[in-house]
C-alpha positions as CSV (number, residue, x, y, z in Angstrom):
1,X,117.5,121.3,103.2
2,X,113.7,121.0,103.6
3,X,112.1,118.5,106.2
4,X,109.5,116.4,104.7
5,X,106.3,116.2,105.6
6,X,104.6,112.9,107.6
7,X,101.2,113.5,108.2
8,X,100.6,111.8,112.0
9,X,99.1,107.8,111.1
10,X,95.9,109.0,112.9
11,X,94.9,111.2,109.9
12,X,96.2,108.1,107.2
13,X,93.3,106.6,105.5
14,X,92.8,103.0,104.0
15,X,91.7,105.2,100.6
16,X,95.1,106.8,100.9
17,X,97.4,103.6,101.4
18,X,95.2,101.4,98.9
19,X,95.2,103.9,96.4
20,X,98.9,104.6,96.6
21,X,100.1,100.6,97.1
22,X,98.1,100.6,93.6
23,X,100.9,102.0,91.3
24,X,103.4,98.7,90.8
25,X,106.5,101.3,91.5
26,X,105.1,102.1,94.5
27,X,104.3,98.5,95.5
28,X,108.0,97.7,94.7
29,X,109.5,100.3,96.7
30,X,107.4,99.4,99.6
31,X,108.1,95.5,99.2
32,X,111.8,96.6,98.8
33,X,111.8,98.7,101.9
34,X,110.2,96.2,104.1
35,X,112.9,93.5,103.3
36,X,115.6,95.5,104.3
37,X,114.8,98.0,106.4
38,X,116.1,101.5,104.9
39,X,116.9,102.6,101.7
40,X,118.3,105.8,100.1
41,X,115.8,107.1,97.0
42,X,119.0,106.0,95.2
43,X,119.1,102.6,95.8
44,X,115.5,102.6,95.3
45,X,115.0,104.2,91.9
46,X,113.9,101.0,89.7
47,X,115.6,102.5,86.6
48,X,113.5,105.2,86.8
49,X,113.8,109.4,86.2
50,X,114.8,111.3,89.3
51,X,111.2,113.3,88.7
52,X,109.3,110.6,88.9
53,X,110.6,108.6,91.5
54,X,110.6,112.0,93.4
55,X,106.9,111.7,92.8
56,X,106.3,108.1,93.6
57,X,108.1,109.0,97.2
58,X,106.0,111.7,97.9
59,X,102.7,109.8,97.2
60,X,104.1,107.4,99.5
61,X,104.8,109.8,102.1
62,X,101.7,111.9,101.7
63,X,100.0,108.8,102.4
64,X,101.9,107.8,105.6
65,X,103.6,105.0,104.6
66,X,106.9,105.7,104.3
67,X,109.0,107.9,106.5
68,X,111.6,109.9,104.5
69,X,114.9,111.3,106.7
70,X,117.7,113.3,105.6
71,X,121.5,112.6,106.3
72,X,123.3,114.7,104.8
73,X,122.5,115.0,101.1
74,X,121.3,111.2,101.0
75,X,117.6,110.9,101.7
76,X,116.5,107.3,103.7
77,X,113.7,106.0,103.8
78,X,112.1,103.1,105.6
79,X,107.8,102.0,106.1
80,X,105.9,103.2,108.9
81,X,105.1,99.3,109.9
82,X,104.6,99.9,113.4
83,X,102.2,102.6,112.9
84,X,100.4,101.2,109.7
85,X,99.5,98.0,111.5
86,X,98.5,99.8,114.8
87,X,96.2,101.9,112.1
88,X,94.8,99.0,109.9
89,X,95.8,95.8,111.6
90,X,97.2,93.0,108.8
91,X,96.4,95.7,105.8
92,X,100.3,96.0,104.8
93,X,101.0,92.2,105.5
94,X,98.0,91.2,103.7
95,X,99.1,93.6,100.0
96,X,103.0,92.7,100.4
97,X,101.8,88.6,100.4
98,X,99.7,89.1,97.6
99,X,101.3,88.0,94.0
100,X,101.1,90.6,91.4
Protein backbone atom coordinates (compact mmCIF):
# COMPACT_ATOMS: atom_id res chain seq x y z
CA UNK A 1 0.00 0.00 0.00
CA UNK A 2 1.01 3.65 -0.84
CA UNK A 3 1.85 6.18 1.93
CA UNK A 4 0.00 9.37 1.54
CA UNK A 5 1.33 12.45 1.11
CA UNK A 6 1.21 15.48 4.00
CA UNK A 7 2.82 18.38 2.85
CA UNK A 8 4.81 19.83 6.29
CA UNK A 9 2.06 22.78 7.81
CA UNK A 10 4.84 25.28 7.07
CA UNK A 11 4.14 25.13 3.26
CA UNK A 12 -0.06 25.06 4.00
CA UNK A 13 -1.55 28.22 2.98
CA UNK A 14 -4.81 30.10 4.26
CA UNK A 15 -5.81 30.02 0.13
CA UNK A 16 -5.41 26.21 0.47
CA UNK A 17 -7.47 25.54 3.74
CA UNK A 18 -10.22 28.25 2.79
CA UNK A 19 -10.51 27.11 -0.51
CA UNK A 20 -10.84 23.42 0.48
CA UNK A 21 -13.21 24.10 3.86
CA UNK A 22 -15.38 25.69 0.89
CA UNK A 23 -16.88 22.47 -0.56
CA UNK A 24 -19.86 21.53 2.17
CA UNK A 25 -18.45 17.65 1.99
CA UNK A 26 -15.46 18.74 2.97
CA UNK A 27 -16.65 21.06 5.76
CA UNK A 28 -18.62 17.98 6.96
CA UNK A 29 -15.92 15.62 7.12
CA UNK A 30 -13.75 18.06 8.90
CA UNK A 31 -16.62 19.04 11.53
CA UNK A 32 -17.10 15.19 11.80
CA UNK A 33 -13.42 14.51 12.36
CA UNK A 34 -12.96 17.11 14.95
CA UNK A 35 -15.83 15.76 17.14
CA UNK A 36 -14.48 12.47 17.41
CA UNK A 37 -11.15 12.31 16.81
CA UNK A 38 -10.55 9.59 13.92
CA UNK A 39 -12.44 8.20 11.44
CA UNK A 40 -12.03 5.58 8.65
CA UNK A 41 -12.98 7.11 4.87
CA UNK A 42 -15.70 4.52 5.59
CA UNK A 43 -17.36 5.95 8.32
CA UNK A 44 -17.01 9.13 6.75
CA UNK A 45 -18.37 8.79 3.25
CA UNK A 46 -21.73 10.98 3.59
CA UNK A 47 -23.61 8.61 1.17
CA UNK A 48 -21.29 9.45 -1.27
CA UNK A 49 -19.32 7.38 -4.38
CA UNK A 50 -16.00 5.82 -3.22
CA UNK A 51 -14.40 8.23 -6.23
CA UNK A 52 -15.48 11.10 -5.02
CA UNK A 53 -14.97 10.87 -1.47
CA UNK A 54 -11.45 9.62 -2.58
CA UNK A 55 -11.22 12.98 -4.01
CA UNK A 56 -12.71 15.15 -1.29
CA UNK A 57 -9.86 13.33 1.02
CA UNK A 58 -7.17 14.13 -1.02
CA UNK A 59 -8.14 17.90 -1.32
CA UNK A 60 -8.15 17.72 2.25
CA UNK A 61 -4.90 16.28 2.62
CA UNK A 62 -3.20 18.16 -0.13
CA UNK A 63 -4.14 21.07 1.78
CA UNK A 64 -2.76 19.94 5.25
CA UNK A 65 -5.70 19.45 7.06
CA UNK A 66 -6.25 16.13 7.50
CA UNK A 67 -3.75 13.48 8.18
CA UNK A 68 -4.62 10.14 6.46
CA UNK A 69 -2.88 6.65 8.06
CA UNK A 70 -3.19 3.25 7.02
CA UNK A 71 -3.95 0.16 9.28
CA UNK A 72 -4.17 -2.42 7.51
CA UNK A 73 -6.55 -2.06 4.59
CA UNK A 74 -8.73 0.59 6.70
CA UNK A 75 -7.55 4.12 6.01
CA UNK A 76 -8.00 6.72 9.38
CA UNK A 77 -8.03 9.89 9.35
CA UNK A 78 -8.08 12.64 11.88
CA UNK A 79 -7.30 17.01 11.51
CA UNK A 80 -4.10 18.35 11.85
CA UNK A 81 -5.50 20.80 14.81
CA UNK A 82 -2.39 21.22 16.57
CA UNK A 83 -0.53 22.23 13.61
CA UNK A 84 -3.37 24.24 11.77
CA UNK A 85 -3.77 26.47 14.82
CA UNK A 86 0.11 26.78 15.44
CA UNK A 87 -0.20 27.93 11.43
CA UNK A 88 -3.27 30.24 11.41
CA UNK A 89 -4.20 30.76 15.04
CA UNK A 90 -8.35 30.49 15.69
CA UNK A 91 -8.75 29.91 11.60
CA UNK A 92 -10.23 26.16 12.06
CA UNK A 93 -12.20 27.16 15.30
CA UNK A 94 -13.49 30.21 13.83
CA UNK A 95 -15.05 28.07 10.20
CA UNK A 96 -16.24 24.91 12.32
CA UNK A 97 -18.48 27.74 14.72
CA UNK A 98 -19.82 29.25 11.82
CA UNK A 99 -23.51 28.02 10.78
CA UNK A 100 -23.86 26.95 7.25
Amino acid sequence: MRAFKHPPIEQVSVEQVLYSLSDSVRLSIVRKLVKEGEASCAALDCGKAKSSMSHHFRVLRESGIVQTRSEGVTHLNSVRCKELERRFPGLLKAILAAKD
